[in-house]
C-alpha positions as CSV (number, residue, x, y, z in Angstrom):
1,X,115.9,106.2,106.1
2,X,115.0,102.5,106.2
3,X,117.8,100.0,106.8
4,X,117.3,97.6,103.4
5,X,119.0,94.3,103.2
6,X,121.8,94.1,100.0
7,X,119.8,92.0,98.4
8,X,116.9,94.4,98.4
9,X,119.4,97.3,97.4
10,X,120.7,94.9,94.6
11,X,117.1,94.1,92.7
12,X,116.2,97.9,93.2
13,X,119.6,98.8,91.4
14,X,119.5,96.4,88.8
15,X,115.9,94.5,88.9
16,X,115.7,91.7,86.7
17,X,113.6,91.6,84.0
18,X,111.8,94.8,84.3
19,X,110.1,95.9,81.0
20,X,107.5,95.2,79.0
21,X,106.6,91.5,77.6
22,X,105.1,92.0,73.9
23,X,103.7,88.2,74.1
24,X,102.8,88.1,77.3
25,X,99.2,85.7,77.9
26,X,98.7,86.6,81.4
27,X,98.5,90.0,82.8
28,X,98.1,91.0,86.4
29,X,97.6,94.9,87.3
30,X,96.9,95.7,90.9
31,X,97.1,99.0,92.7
32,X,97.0,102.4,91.6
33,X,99.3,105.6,90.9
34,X,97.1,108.0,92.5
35,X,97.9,105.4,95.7
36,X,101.2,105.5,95.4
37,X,102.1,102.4,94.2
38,X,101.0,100.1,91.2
39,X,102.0,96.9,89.5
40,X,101.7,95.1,86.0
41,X,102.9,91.8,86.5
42,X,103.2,89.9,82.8
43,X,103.5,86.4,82.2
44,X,104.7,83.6,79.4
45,X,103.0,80.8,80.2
46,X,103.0,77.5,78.0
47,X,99.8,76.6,77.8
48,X,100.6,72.6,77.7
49,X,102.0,72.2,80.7
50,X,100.9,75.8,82.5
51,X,104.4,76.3,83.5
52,X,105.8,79.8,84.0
53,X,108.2,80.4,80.7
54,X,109.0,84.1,81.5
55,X,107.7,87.1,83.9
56,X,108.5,91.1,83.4
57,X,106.9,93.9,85.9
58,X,106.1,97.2,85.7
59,X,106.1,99.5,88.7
60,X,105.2,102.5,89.8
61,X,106.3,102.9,93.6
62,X,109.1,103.0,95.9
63,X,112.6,101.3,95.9
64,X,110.5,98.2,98.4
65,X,108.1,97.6,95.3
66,X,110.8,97.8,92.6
67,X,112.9,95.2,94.6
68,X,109.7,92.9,95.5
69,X,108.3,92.6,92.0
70,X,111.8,92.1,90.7
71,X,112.0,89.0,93.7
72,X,108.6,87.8,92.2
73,X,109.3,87.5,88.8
74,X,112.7,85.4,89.6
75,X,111.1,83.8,91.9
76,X,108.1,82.5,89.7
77,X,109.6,81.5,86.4
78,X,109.7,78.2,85.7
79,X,106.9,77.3,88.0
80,X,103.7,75.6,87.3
81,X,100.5,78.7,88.1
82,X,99.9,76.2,90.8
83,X,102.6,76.1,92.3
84,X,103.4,79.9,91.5
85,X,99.7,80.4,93.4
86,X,101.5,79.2,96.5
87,X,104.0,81.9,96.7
88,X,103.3,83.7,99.7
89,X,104.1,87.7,100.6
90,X,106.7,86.0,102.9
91,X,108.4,84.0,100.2
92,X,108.7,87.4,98.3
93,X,110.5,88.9,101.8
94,X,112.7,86.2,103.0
95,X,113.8,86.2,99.3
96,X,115.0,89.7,99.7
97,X,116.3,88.6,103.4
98,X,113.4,90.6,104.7
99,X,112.0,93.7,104.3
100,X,111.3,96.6,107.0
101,X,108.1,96.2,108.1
102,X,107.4,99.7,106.9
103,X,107.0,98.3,103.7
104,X,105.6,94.6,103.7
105,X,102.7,95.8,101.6
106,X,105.2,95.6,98.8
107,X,105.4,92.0,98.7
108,X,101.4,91.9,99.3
109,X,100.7,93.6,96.3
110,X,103.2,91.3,94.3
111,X,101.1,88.4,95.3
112,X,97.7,90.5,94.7
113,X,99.4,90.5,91.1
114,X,100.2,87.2,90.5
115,X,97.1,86.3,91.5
116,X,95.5,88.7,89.0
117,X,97.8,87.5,86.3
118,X,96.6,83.9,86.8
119,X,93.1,84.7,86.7
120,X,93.6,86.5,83.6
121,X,95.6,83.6,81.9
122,X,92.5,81.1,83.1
123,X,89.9,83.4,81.6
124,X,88.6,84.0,85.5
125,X,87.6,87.4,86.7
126,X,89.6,88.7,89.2
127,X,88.7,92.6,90.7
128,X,90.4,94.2,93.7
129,X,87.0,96.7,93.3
130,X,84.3,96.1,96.1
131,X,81.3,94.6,97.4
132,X,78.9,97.6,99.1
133,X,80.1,98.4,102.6
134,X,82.9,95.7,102.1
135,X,85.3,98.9,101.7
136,X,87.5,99.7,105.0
137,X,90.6,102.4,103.8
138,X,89.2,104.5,101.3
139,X,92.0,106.5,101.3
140,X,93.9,103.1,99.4
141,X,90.7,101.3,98.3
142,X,91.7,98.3,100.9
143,X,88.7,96.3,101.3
144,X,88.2,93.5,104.6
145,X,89.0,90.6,102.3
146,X,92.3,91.6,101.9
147,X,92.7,92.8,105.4
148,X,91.6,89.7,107.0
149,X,93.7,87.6,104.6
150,X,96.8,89.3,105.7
151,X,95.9,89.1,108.9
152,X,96.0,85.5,109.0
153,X,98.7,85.1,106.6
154,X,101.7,87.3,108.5
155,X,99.8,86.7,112.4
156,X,99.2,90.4,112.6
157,X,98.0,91.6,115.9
158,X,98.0,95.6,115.6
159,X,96.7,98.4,113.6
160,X,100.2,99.3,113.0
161,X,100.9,96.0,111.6
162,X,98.0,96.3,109.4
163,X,99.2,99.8,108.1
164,X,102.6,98.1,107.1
165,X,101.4,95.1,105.5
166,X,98.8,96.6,103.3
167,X,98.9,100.5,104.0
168,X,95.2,100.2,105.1
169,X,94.9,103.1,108.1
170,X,98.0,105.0,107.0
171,X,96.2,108.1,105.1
172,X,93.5,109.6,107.4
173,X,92.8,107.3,109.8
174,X,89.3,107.6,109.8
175,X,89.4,103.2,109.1
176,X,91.2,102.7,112.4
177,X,88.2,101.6,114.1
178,X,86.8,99.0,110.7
179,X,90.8,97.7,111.5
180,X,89.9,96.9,115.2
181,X,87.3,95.6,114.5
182,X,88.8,92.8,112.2
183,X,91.7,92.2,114.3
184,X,89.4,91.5,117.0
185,X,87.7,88.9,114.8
186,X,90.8,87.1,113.8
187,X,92.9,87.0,117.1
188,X,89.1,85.5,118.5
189,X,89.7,82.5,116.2
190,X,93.1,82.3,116.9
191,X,92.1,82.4,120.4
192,X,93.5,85.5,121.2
193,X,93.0,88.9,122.5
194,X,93.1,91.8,120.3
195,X,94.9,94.6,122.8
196,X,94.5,98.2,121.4
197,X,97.7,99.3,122.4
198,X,99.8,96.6,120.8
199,X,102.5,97.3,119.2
200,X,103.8,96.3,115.9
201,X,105.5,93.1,115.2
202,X,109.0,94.7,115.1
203,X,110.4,98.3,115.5
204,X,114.2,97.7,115.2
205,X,114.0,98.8,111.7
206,X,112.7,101.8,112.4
207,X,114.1,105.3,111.8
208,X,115.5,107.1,114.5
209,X,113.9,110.1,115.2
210,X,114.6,113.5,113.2
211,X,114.7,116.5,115.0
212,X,112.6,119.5,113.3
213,X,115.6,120.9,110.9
214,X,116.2,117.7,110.1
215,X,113.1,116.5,109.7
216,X,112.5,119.6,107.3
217,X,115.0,119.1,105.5
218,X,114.0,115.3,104.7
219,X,110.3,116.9,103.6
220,X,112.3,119.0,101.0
221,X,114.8,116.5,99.8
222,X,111.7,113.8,99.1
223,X,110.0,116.6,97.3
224,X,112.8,117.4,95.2
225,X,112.7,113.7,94.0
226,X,109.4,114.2,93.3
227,X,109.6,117.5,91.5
228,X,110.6,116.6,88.0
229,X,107.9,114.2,87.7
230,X,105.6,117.3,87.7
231,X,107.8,119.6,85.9
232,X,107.4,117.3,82.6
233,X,104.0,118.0,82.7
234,X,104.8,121.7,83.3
235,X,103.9,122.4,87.5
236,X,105.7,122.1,89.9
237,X,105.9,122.3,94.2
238,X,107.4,124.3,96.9
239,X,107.2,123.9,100.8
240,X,105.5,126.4,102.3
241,X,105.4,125.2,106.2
242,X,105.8,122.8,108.4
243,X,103.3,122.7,111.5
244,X,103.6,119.5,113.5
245,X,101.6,116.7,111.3
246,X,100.7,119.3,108.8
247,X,103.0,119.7,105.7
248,X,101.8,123.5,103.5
249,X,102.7,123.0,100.0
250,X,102.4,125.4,97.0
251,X,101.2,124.1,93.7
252,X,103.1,126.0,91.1
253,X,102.2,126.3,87.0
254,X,100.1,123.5,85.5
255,X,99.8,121.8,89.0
256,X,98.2,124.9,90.1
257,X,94.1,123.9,89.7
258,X,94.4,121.5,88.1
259,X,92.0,118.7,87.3
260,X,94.4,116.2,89.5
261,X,95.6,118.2,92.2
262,X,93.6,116.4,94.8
263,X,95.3,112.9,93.5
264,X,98.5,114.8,93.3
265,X,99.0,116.0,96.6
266,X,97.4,112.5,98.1
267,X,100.3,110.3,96.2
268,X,102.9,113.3,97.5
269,X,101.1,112.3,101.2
270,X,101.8,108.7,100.7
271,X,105.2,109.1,99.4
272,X,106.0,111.4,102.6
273,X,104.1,109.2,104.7
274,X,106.3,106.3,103.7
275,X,110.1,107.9,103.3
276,X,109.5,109.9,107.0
277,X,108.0,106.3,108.8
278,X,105.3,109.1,110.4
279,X,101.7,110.1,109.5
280,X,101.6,113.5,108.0
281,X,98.8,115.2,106.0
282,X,99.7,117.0,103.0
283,X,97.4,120.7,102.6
284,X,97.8,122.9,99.3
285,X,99.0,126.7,100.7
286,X,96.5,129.4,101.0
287,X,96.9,132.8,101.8
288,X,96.6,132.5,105.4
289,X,99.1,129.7,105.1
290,X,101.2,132.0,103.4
291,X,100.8,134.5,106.6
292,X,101.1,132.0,109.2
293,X,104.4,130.4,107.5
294,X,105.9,134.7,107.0
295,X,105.7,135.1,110.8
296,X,108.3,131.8,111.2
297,X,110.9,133.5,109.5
């Protein structure tokens, strides 16, 4: 488990004003389900003086984003958008008195939506799609933009870093090298070297390290949170087997072929990916799997 400040604990608990806003003039939605995490960030804004009257969220995502958009919205109100536009991912953190670095992208994709919100209110376009071969993480739709800005923004130096602040690199890995290749491009302006084998810019809030029963029994409790989100729609999942990075699932009732499954089992991935602090893939169970995960027992 992560080790969360009170303060994160408290606006997770109780988050202030979560809901929606029926006379909202500025809207800001960034991320997606299917990714894990999304956010609808509304805004009362008067349009004399452009000052901030009221904010609500919406989320879909872990206790980090639940807390961070909560932050946000207290954090904005009463603001000019100017001034609001000046609110870093940072602000959003040291508000919370920090979050594990795990799980900065949270407070990114609370400023992604304020940003969006603003645009919105001004009548600006604002898109997080993509420019041709501007698109490094497919697995998260993270384009270089957003990876360079964050860069710059939190002095990132390492993949890892990169992974934590804006989940870029965390599903298959495949974007590792487009990463590099930015980091090196940054650090060379900041007159630095970029050193492959850095590590992350702090690991004392990681979690120890499971041992397999343990770790097991982690992968079943976070899919029993999960569970009752697909029983409303009638499926369901069971754990199959566990083999090193590789996590065998069985898609049960309406889950079972279904239209989504491939977006299903990717936000399960992220989830997993997330709650265990480890990359693990996520594979629907087929007979072999079935054979292979008998012979365990």
């Amino acid at each position: 488990m992560w080790d969360y400040s009170d303060k994160v604990k408290e606006h997770f608990f109780s988050p202030r004003n979560s809901g929606a806003m029926d006379d909202a003039n500025a809207v800001g939605d960034v991320g997606s389900i299917n990714c894990g995490d999304a956010l609808r960030l509304m805004l009362k804004v008067d349009p004399e003086t452009e000052t901030i009257q009221d904010a609500r969220f919406q989320t879909f995502g872990c206790g980090s984003a639940i807390a961070s958009s909560s932050a946000l919205t207290e954090i904005i109100k009463g603001m000019t958008l100017d001034d609001a536009l000046k609110v870093s991912n940072q602000d959003i953190a040291d508000y919370l008195d920090g979050l594990p670095p795990e799980k900065m992208h949270c407070s990114v994709m609370g400023r992604e939506a304020l940003q969006a919100a603003v645009a919105n209110y001004r009548g600006v376009e604002w898109k997080d799609d993509h420019e041709e071969g501007a698109l490094i993480c497919k697995c998260f739709a993270i384009d270089a933009v957003l990876i360079e800005e964050t860069v710059r923004a939190n002095n990132l130096s390492s993949v890892e870093d990169v992974i934590h602040y804006t989940k870029a690199g965390g599903g298959c890995s495949s974007c590792h090298e487009g990463i590099e290749e930015i980091l090196v491009k940054v650090l060379a302006e900041r007159g630095e070297t970029f050193n492959p084998h850095a590590v992350a810019v702090s690991k004392e809030d990681k979690p120890g390290k499971l041992n397999n029963l343990q770790r097991i029994k982690r992968i079943e409790m976070i899919l029993d949170s999960i569970r009752p989100q697909l029983q409303r729609d009638h499926g369901d999942i069971e754990l199959v087997d566990v083999d090193g990075k590789t996590i065998y699932v069985n898609m049960i009732g309406a889950c079972a072929g279904c239209q989504m499954e491939a977006q299903t089992l990717q936000g399960i991935q992220t989830r997993l990916i997330e709650d265990l602090g480890e990359f693990v893939k996520v594979v629907p169970s087929r007979t072999g799997s079935y054979a292979r995960a008998a012979s365990h027992v």
